[in-house]
C-alpha positions as CSV (number, residue, x, y, z in Angstrom):
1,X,-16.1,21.0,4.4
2,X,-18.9,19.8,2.5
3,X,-21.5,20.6,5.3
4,X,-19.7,24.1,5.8
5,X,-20.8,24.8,2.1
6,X,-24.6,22.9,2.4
7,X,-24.5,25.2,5.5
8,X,-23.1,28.4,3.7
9,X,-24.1,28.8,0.1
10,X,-22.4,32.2,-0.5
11,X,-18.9,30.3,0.1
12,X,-17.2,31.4,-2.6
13,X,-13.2,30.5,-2.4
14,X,-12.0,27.5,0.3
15,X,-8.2,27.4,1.4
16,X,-6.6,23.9,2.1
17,X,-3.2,23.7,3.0
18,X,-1.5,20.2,1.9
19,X,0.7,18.8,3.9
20,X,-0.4,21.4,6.5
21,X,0.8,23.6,9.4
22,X,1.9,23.2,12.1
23,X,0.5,19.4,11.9
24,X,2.5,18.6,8.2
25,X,-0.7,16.2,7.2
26,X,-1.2,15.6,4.0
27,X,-4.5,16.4,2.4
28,X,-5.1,12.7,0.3
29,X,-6.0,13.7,-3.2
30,X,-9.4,11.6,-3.3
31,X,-10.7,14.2,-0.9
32,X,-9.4,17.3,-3.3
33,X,-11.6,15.4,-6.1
34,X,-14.6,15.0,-4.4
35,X,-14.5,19.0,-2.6
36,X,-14.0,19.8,-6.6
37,X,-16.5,17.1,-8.1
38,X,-19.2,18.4,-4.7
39,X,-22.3,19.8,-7.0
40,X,-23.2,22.2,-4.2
41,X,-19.7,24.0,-4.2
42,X,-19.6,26.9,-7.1
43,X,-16.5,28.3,-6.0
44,X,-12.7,28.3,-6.5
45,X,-10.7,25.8,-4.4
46,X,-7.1,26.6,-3.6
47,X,-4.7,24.4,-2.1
48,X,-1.5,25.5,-0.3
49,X,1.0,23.4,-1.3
50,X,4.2,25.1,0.3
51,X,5.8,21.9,1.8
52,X,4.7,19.4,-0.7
53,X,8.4,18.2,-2.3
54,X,8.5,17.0,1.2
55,X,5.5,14.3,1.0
56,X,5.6,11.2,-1.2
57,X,6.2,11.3,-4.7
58,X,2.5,11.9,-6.9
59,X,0.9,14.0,-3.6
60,X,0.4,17.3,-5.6
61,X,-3.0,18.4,-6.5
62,X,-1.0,20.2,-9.7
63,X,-2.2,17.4,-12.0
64,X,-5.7,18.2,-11.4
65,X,-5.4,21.2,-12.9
66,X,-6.0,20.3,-16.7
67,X,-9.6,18.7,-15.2
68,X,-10.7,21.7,-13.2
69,X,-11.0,25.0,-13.9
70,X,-11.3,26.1,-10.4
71,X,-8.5,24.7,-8.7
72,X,-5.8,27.2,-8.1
73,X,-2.7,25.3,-6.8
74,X,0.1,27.0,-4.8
75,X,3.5,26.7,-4.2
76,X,7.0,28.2,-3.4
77,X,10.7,28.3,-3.5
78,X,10.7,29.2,0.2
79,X,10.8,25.8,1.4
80,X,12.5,23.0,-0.3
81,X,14.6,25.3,-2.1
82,X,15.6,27.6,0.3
83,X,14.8,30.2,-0.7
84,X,12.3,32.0,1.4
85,X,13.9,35.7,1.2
86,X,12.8,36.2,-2.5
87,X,9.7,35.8,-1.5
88,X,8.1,33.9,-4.8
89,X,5.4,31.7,-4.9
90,X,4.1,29.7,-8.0
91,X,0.1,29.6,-9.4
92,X,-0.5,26.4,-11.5
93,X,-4.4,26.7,-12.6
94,X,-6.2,26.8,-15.8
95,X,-5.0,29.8,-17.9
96,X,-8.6,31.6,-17.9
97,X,-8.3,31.4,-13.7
98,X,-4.5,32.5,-14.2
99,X,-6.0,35.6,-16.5
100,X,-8.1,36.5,-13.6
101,X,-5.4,36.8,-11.3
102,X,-2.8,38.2,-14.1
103,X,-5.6,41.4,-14.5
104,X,-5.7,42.0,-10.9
105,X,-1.9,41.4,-9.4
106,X,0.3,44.6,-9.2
107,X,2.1,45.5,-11.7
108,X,5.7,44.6,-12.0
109,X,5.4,42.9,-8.8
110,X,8.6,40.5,-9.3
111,X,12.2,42.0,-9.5
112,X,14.8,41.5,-11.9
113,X,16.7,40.3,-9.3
114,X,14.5,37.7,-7.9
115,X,13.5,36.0,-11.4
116,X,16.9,35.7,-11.4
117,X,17.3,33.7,-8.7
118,X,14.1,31.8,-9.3
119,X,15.1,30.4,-13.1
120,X,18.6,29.4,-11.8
121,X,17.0,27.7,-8.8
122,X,14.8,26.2,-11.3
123,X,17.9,24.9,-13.7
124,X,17.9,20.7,-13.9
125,X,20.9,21.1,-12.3
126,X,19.2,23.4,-9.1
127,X,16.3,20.8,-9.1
128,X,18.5,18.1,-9.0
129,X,20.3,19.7,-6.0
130,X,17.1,20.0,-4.5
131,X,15.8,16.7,-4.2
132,X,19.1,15.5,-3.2
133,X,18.3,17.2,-0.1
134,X,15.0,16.4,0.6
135,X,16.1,13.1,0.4
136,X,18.3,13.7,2.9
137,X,16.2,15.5,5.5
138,X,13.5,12.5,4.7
139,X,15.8,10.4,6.1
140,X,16.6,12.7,8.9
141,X,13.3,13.1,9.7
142,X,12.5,9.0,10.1
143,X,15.3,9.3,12.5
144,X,14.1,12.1,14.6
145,X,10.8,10.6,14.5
146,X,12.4,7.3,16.1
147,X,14.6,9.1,18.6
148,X,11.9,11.1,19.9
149,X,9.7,8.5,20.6
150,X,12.2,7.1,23.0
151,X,11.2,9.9,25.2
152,X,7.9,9.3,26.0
153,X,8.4,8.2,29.4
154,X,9.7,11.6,30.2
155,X,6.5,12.8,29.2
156,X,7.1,13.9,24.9
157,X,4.2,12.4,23.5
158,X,3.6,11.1,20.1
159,X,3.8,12.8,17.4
160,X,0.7,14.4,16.1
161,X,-0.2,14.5,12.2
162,X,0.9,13.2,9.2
163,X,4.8,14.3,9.3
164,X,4.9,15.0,5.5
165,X,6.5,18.2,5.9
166,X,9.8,19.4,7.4
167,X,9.0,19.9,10.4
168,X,7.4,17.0,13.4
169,X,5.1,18.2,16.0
170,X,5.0,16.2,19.3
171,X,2.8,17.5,22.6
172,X,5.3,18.0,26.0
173,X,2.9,16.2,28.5
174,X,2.1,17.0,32.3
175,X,5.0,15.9,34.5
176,X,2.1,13.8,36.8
177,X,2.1,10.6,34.2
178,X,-1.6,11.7,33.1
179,X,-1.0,11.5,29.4
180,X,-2.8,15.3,29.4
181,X,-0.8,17.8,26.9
182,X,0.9,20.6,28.8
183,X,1.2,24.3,27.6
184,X,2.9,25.3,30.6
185,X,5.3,23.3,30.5
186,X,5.7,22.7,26.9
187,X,6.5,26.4,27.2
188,X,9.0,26.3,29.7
189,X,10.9,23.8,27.5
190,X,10.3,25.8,25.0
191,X,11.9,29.0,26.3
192,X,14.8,27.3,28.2
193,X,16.0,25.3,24.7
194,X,16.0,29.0,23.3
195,X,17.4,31.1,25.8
196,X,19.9,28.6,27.6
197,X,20.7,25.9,25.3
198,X,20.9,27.9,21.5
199,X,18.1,25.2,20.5
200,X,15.1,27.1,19.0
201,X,12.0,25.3,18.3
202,X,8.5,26.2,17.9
203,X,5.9,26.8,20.6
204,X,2.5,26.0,19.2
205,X,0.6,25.5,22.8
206,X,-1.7,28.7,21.7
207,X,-3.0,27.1,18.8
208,X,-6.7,25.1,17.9
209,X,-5.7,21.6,19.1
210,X,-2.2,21.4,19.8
211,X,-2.2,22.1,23.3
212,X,1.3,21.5,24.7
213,X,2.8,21.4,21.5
214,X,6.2,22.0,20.0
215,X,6.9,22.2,16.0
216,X,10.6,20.9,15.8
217,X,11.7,21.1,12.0
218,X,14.1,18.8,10.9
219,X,17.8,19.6,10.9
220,X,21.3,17.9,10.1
221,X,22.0,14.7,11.5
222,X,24.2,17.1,14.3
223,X,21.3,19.0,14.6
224,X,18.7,16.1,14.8
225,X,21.1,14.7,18.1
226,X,21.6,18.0,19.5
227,X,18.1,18.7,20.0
228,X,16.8,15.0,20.9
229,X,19.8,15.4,23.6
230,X,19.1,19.0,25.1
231,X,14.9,17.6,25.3
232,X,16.1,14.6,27.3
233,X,18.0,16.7,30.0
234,X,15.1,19.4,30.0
235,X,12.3,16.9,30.1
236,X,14.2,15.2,33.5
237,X,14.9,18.5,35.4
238,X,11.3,20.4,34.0
């Protein structure tokens, strides 16, 4: 990043997405300092943190915000919460950055209905509920993790990234033993799951460096077997 803005002066605004997507990698927050603390950046830094209640405890970048005034940090009530079709996000960032953005958002551009929804999501008693359940699916995801890595002689490799998200993403290798990353048949897999089994997971084989990928997110303990036991079949017969 920091030779993209020696090489780039008029970089103005840099994105980073912690944990990320489709990978769920967690941006550590010693690199966040320094990209802030760089003497040759004169921008604004904003970091996505959609599917950070899903990392370790003390991950966000939302403390930082009292020691920089151009961090801009991001998150929502799509993910851990649930609630994705209210379509609200959160800006934590020091109030003269917030003014900025308060001056130039639409007007009345959150609905009675959807604050709402958002202050009783945000109750103790909501948050509370919350983290109950990302407990749950933490543990859920350690298992998955385990019980796809018993595949890999079928050809799922390891997983790829940092799995602090909700979500694992594991390449479907060529059926020759070659340890190469297969779109074609990641995709086949892919499509069969969806169309013949009522499994749907995420194809990610077009993407920058996951060639041969699939994102499976992370389900209920039914859920978690059903789709470790519909890859297994799949990965013999494909």
């Amino acid at each position: 990043m920091k030779q993209a803005v020696d090489a780039d002066p008029s970089i103005k605004l840099i994105f980073l997405c912690s944990p990320g997507n489709p990978t769920g990698t967690l941006i550590p927050l010693a690199a966040v300092r320094a990209l802030l603390e760089y003497e040759n950046f004169k921008g604004i830094v904003v970091v996505d943190e959609a599917y950070i209640d899903f990392a370790e405890e003390d991950a966000s970048a939302a403390s930082f915000v009292k020691e920089y005034a151009n961090l801009c940090v991001m998150q929502t009530l799509s993910k851990s919460f649930g609630l994705a079709a209210i379509r609200l996000g959160i800006a934590i960032a020091h109030p003269a950055l917030i003014q900025i953005l308060m001056n130039t958002k639409a007007p009345y551009n959150i609905s009675t209905p959807t604050a709402a929804l958002a202050l009783s999501a945000l109750s103790p008693e909501a948050v509370t509920c919350m983290h109950h359940k990302v407990s749950q699916l933490v543990t859920g995801r350690e298992w998955l993790l385990n019980a796809l890595s018993t595949l890999r002689a079928l050809g799922l490799g390891a997983a790829i990234g940092g799995n602090d998200a909700n979500f694992i993403m594991v390449p479907v290798l060529e059926k020759s033993g070659s340890g190469k990353p297969d779109n074609a048949r990641a995709h086949s897999v892919y499509k069969t799951l969806a169309e013949e089994e009522g499994v749907v997971v995420r194809y990610r084989g077009s993407e920058p460096g996951c060639t041969g990928c699939l994102r499976i997110t992370v389900g209920s303990k039914e859920e978690n077997e059903a789709v470790v036991r519909k890859l297994s079949e799949l990965l013999e017969k494909l």
